[in-house]
N, C-alpha and C positions, 0 to 999 in steps of 0.2 A: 585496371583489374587488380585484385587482392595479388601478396607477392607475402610471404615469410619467409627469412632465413631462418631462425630456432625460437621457435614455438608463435603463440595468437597474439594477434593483434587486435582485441576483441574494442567493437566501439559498439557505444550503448545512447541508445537514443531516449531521456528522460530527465525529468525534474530531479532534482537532489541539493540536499540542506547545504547553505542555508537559503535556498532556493522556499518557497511556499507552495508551491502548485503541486496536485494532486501525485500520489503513488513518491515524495521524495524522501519517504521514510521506508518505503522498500525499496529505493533504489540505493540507500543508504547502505545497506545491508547488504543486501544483492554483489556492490561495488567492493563493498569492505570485504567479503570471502573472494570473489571473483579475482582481489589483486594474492590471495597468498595459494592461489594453485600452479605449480611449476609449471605446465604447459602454455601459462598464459604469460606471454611477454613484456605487453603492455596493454593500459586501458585506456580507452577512450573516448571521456564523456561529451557527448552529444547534448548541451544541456541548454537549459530557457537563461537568458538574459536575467541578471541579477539588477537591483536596483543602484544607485550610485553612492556609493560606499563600500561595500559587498564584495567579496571575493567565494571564489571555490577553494578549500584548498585541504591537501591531502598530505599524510606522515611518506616522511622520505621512508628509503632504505634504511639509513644512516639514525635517521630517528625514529624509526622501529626497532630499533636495536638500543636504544635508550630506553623510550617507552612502553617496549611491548616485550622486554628479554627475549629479545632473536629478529634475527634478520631474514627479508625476501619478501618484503611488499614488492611486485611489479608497479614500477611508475604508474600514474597517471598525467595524461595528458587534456588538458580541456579545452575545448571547442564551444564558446556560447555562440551557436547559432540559429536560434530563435525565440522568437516570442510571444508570450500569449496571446492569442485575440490576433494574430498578423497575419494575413493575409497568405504571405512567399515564404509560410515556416516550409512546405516542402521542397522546392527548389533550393532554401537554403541550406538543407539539409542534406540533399543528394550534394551538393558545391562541396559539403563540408566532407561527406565520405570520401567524394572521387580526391579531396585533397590528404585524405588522412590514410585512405588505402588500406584502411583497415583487413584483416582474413576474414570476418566476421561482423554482423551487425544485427542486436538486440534490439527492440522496439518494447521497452516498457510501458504501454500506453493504455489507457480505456476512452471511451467514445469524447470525454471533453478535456483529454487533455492540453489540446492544440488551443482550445477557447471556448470563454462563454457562449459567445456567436457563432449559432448555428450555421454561416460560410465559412469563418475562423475556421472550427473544430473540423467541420468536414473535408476543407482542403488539406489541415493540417498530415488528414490521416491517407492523405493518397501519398506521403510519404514511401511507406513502405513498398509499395507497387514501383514506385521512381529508383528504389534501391534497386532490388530486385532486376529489373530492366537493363540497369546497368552492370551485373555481375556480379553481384556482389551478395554472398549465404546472406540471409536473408531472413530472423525467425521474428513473430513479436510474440509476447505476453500481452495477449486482451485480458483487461479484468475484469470487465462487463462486456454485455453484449446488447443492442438496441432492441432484440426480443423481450427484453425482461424489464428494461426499465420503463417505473413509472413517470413519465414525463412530467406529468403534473405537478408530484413532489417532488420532483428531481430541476425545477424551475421552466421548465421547456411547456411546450403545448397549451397555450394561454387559452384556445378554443379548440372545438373538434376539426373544422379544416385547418389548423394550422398543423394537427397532432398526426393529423391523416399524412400531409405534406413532409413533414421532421420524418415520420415511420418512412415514408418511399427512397425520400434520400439516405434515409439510416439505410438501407438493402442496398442503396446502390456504393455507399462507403463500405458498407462491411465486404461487399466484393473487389474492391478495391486492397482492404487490407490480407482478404485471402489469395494475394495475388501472392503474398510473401511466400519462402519457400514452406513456410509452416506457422501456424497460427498454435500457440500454447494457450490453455483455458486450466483457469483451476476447477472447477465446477463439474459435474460430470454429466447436468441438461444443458450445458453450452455445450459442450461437444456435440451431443446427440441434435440441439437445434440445429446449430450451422452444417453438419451433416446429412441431415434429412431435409430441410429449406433448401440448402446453395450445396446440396450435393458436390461436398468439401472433403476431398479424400486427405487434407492436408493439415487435419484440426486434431489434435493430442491433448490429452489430459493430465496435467503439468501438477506436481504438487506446490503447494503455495509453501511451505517448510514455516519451523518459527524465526525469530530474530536471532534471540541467545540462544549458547550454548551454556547452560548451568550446568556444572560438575557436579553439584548436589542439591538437592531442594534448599527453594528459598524459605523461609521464615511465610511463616501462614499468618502469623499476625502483623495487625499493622501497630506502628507507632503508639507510644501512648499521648492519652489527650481525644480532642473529638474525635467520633470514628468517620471518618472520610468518605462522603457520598460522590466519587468521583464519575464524570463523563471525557471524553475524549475525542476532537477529531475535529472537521470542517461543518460545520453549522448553519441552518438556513433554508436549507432545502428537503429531501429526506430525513436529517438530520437535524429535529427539530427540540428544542428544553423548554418550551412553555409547559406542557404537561412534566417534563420532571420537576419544574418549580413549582407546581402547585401539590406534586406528590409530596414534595419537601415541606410545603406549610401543612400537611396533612402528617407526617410523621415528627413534626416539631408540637403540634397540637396534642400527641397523643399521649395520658397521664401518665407519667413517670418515664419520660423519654430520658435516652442516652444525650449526653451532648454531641448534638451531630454538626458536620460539614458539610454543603455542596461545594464542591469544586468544579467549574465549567473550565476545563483544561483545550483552549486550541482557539481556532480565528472564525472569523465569515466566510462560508463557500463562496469561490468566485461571481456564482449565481445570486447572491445576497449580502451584497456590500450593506454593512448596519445593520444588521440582523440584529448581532451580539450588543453593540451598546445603545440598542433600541429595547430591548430587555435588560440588561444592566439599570437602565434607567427606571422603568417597570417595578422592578425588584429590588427599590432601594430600602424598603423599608423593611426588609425580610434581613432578620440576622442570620448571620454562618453563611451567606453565598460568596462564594469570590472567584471574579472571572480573571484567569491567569495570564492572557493573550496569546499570545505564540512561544510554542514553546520549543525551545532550542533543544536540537538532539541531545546533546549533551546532559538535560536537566529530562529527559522524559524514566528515567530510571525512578529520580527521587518522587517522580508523580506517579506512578505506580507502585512502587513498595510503600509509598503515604495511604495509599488507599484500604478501606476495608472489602467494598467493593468498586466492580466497574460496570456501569450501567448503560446502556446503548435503547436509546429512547428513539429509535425508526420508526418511522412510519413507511419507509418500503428500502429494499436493500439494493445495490446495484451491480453487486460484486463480492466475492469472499473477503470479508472484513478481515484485514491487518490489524485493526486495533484487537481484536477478537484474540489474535494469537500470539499479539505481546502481553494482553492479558494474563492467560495463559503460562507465557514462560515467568512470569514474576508470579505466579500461583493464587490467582485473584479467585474470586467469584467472582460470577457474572450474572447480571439482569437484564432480561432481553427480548426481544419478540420473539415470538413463533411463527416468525413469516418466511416465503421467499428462500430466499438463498441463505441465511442462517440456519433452515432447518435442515438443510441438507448438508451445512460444514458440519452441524454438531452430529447428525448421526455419519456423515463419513468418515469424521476426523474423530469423532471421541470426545466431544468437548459436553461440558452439563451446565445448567443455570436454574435459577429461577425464572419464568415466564409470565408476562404479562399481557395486556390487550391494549394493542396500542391505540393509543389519543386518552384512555383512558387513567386521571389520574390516580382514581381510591384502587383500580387492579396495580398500577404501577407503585403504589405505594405497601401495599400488601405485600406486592411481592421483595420490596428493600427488605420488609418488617423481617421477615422471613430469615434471609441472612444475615442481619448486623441482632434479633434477638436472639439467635440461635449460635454460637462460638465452632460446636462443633461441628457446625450445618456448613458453616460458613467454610471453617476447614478444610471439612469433605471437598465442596466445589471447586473452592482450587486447589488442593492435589487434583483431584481426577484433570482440573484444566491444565495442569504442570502438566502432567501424563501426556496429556493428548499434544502439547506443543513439544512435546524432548520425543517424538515419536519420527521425524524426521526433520533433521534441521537444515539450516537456507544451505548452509557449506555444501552441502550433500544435490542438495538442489541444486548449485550454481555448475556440480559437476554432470548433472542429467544435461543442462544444457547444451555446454561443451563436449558431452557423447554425441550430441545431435547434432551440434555443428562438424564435428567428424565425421559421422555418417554423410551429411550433405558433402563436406570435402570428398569420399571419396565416389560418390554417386558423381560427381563434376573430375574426378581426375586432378583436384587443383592444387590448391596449395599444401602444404607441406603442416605437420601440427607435429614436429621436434621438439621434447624438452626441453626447454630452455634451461642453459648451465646453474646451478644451485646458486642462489643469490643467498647463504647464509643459511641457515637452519631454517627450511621453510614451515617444518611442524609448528613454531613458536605461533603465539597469538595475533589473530587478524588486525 
């Protein structure tokens, strides 16, 4: 059973850099605020097996106070125990709680992130219910929900019985995951689905927050030299650049063009190993394209402020897009669908673009035209998308959480959530 002497001992069950697998860029973040709130003692990543080379690893105390002027990171502690595509990731994941004792247990997950393999992914996610069971608070962050996804783009449901078959066991996982003490949604038709479907008194509407914290607007223009046709993210499945590469030959076409870039910034979806350099190949005779591969946290700053814009070429959404609100904080424009779950970050959150019809190249191309002819068009779009990501940021978020894990502690009587003693100037930078 959970035990604190002064203050959480918060473990967090997810992928994180230099980890590849889905959401390890919000948990990047999520981690990095989560170590500098005094209440929080230590952390404890829960995370997927790395490849053989690889390490996790995290700024001490001691080198927080070198690197970040002030001290009071809470340690982290890592735990790799599990793996994509495996089979006993939840058994090994309760093993790894009941050993780490955590007060508290996040589940940063959405429906694949356990594995491609639809027994993979499902067993994966009865995790949370195995927690739970065992005593232990209890919350996750879904960031899809199996109501919404298109399977078809999304690599799943090869045929209608198979889609019918995915859809039964998606119900019977998602009650499994509402078995947690609470289920967080950033969306606010996930809530009302799992509510009204699985009559789920336990589902809350969680802000997704941005990455940074910018103390002042970034710079609205990009670099000089090409203007930067940038995309971003896991590729292959929803997330498809055959039509931006043909939008790309359609505005290299056009009389008196700018010198432009595409930049294909990121890897293949789990779901579609060779995607990328099966296009790559494709698209060798097209100047300006360069696919970056994976891109290391570290360097995702310089591919964003390179950019003029940031283009998100879906064909169906699965979740409130994160690249969306890094975006955002680096004061991009954006080009994007008007589908789904996008339409409803931008009118909840604030956020504007240009819009296109997807699969469609000469609308996708029109609508680039749009921002990189236009300087002060382009302007506009990201401030206003500045605006809308400096409107609540992750720090703030990480602290909604930790109210809720309080609230659970004292709904349970249990453990103790004492400030832990100032480790250093904890205001100084995460």
């Amino acid at each position: 059973m959970p035990t604190s002497d002064s203050g959480l001992r918060v473990a967090v069950v997810t992928t994180h850099p230099p980890g590849k697998g889905s959401l390890n860029e919000y948990a990047f973040h999520f981690v990095r605020y989560l170590r500098t709130k005094p209440e929080v003692r230590e952390v404890v990543l829960l995370a997927d097996e790395l490849p053989a080379g690889q390490r996790y690893h995290f700024a001490t105390a001691e080198e927080d106070c070198e690197l970040e002027e002030g001290c009071g990171l809470a340690p982290v502690r890592v735990e790799t125990c599990w793996r994509f595509n495996a089979l006993n990731n939840a058994p090994r994941i309760l093993a790894a709680v009941r050993q780490a004792r955590p007060d508290a247990v996040l589940f940063n997950v959405q429906f694949a992130s356990f594995g491609s393999g639809k027994v993979s992914g499902a067993l994966g996610l009865t995790a949370p219910a195995l927690v739970k069971l065992a005593g232990y608070p209890t919350i996750v962050l879904l960031h899809n929900i199996m109501e919404t996804v298109d399977l078809k783009s999304a690599g799943f449901g090869a045929n209608p019985l198979m889609e019918r078959v995915i859809r039964l066991s998606g119900n019977i996982v998602t009650r499994f995951v509402l078995a947690a003490d609470l289920v967080a949604l950033t969306i606010p038709k996930y809530v009302e689905i799992l509510a009204g479907k699985y009559r789920a008194q336990n589902v809350l509407l969680a802000p997704h927050g941005s990455f940074e914290q910018a103390s002042a607007a970034p710079d609205l223009d990009p670099p000089p030299g090409p203007l930067q046709i940038m995309t971003f993210g896991k590729f292959g499945t929803y997330k498809r650049i055959e039509t931006l590469i043909e939008a790309f030959r359609i505005l290299l076409a056009r009389p008196g063009s700018p010198p432009l870039e595409l930049v294909i910034a990121g890897t293949d979806s789990p779901n579609a190993a060779g995607y990328l350099a099966g296009l790559q190949a494709q698209s060798a005779d097209l100047p300006g394209i360069r696919f970056t591969g994976y891109v290391a946290e570290e360097e995702v700053p310089r591919i964003f402020r390179e950019a003029a814009v940031a283009v998100f070429p879906y064909t169906s959404t699965t979740g409130s897009s994160g690249v969306l609100h890094q975006a955002g904080s680096y004061g991009k424009a954006a080009v994007l669908p008007k589908i789904g779950d996008f339409a409803e970050v931008i009118t909840e959150e604030g956020y504007t673009g240009e819009f296109f019809e997807p699969g469609n190249a000469a609308s996708l191309a029109a609508a680039i035209a749009r921002v990189i002819d236009d300087p002060e068009h382009r302007r506009a779009l990201g401030r206003q998308n500045f605006i809308a990501s400096s409107g609540l940021p992750i720090a703030d978020v990480v602290d909604w959480y930790l109210l809720h894990f309080e609230e659970l502690r004292r709904s349970r009587g249990g453990f103790e959530t004492r400030p832990t003693k100032q480790r250093g100037a904890r205001g100084g930078k995460p």
